[in-house]
C-alpha positions in Angstrom: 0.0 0.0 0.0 1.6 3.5 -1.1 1.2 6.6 1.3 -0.5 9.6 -0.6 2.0 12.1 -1.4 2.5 15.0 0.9 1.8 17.0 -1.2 -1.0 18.2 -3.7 -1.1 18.2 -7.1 -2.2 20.5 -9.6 -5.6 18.7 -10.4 -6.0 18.7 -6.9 -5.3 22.1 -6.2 -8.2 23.3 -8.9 -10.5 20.8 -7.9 -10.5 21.7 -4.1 -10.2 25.3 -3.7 -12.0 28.2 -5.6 -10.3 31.6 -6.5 -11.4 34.5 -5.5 -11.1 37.8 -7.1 -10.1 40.4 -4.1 -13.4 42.6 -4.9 -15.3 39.2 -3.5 -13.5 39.0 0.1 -16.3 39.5 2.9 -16.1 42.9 4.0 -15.3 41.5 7.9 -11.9 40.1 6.3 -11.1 43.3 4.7 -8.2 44.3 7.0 -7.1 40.5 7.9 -3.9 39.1 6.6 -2.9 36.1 4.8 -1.5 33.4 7.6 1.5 32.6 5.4 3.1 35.4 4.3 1.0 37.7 7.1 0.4 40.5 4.0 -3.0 41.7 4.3 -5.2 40.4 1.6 -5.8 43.7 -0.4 -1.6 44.0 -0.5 0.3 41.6 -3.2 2.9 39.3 -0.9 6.6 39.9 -1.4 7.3 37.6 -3.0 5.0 38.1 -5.7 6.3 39.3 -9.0 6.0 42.9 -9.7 3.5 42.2 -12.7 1.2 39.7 -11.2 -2.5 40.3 -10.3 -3.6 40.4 -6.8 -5.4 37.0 -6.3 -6.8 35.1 -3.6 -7.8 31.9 -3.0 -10.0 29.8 -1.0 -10.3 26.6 0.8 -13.6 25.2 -0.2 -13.7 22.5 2.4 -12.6 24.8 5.4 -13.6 28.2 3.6 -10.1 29.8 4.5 -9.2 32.2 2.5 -5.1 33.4 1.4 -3.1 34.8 -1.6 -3.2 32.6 -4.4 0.7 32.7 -4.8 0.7 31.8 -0.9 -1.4 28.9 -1.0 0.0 27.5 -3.6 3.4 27.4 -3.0 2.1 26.0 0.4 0.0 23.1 -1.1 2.2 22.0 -3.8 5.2 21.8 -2.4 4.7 22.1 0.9 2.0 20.2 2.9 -1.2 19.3 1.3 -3.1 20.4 4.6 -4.5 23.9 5.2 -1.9 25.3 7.1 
């Protein structure tokens, strides 16, 4: 019997979690931050590239909510677990 991988994969990645365009984020998590890189939401993390679009993404299974470029990073080659 083979462990699953620790990680997610892209398939997985699209089929579990929803993107969210920033104008979408409830108004109550306006001033939150993302709890990876701890940017808030309506600010691009630094790591981003000076040209990409501010993008969010959602857990749909837990509903939490962080920068797309976070979360990914996070799921695919990190942990596939909500952090």
């Amino acid at each position: 019997m083979n462990p699953e991988p620790p990680v997610a994969t892209q398939t997985q990645l699209d089929e579990l979690t929803t993107l969210l365009p920033p104008e979408d984020l409830p108004a109550h998590l306006s001033s939150e931050a993302c709890a990876i890189c701890l940017e808030q939401f309506d600010m691009q993390p630094e790591s981003a590239p000076p040209d990409a679009p501010l993008e969010l993404r959602q857990i749909n299974r837990c509903a939490h909510i962080f920068h797309r470029l976070c979360i990914d990073q996070w799921l695919l080659e990190n942990n596939r677990k909500c952090p």
